[in-house]
N, C-alpha and C positions, 0 to 999 in steps of 0.2 A: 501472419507473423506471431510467434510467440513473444512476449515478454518474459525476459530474465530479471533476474535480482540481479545479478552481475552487468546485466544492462542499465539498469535505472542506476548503481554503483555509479556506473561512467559517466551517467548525465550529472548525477550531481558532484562530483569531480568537476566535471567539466565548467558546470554553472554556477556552484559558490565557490566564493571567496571569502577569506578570515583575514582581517585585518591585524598586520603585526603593528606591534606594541613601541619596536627598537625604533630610537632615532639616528638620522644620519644625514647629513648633507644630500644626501644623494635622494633620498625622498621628498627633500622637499622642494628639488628641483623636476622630479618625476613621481607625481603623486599618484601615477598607476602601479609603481612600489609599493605604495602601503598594506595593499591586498596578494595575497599569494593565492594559489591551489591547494584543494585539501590534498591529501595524500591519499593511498588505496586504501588503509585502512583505518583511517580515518572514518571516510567516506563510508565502507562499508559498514562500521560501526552503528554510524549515524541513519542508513537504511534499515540495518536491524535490530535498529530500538522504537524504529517508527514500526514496523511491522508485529512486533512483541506486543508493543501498546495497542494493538488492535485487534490482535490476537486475546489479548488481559483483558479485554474493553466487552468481546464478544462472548468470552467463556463467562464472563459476570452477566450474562444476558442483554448487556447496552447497548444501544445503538449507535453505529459510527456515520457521524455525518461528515463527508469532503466538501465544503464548498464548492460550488460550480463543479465537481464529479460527480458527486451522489450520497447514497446511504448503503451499509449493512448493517443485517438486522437479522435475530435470529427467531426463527418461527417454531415451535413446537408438532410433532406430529404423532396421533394417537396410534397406537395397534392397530394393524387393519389384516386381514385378508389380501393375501396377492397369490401368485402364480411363479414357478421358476421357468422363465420364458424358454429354457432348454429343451426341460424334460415333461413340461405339463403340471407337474404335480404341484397340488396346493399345500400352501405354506401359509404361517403365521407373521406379518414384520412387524419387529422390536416397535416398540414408542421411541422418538427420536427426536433429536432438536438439529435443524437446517438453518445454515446461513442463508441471507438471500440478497439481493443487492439492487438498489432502486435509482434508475440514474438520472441525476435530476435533469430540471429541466433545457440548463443552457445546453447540457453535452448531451439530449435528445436535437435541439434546436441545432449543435454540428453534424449530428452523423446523418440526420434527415433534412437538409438545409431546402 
């Protein structure tokens, strides 16, 4: 299964709530009124400023740590010598900086249980 951004949208729709502000008779006699749904774009909004700040986080060279997910981290890599696995022919690759992603250890601890 892929993961979408438009997926992760939905969950977080689905799972927060924003607490309104308005009073009214009728909240406080059903206090699961006070909290709404976000909206779609809302929601996406708020996905893509989490993913900006990580994006921001990683072009600065930082590393991003998720509690109980993991870390990205980006690693530096020098010129070297390779191959174009097509045709044979040797080639030169650029110096480059790679993300890489280290996941910690409780969600090693789920997917190996």
């Amino acid at each position: 299964m892929t993961l979408k951004k438009s997926d992760i949208v939905e969950v977080v729709r689905d799972h927060v709530r924003i607490y309104v502000r308005t009073r009214s008779s009728q909240k406080f006699l059903f206090p699961e009124m006070k909290y709404e749904p976000l909206g779609p774009d809302r929601a996406a909004r708020i996905v893509e400023s989490l993913f900006n700040l990580i994006k921001s986080a990683l072009i600065r060279g930082e590393d991003v740590k998720i509690a109980g997910f993991g870390k990205f981290y980006v690693r530096f890599k020098w010129a070297r010598k390779g191959r174009n696995p097509v045709t044979g022919e040797a080639m030169t690759l650029k110096p480059r900086r790679v993300v890489l992603f280290k996941p910690s250890p409780k969600l090693k601890e789920k997917i190996n249980p």
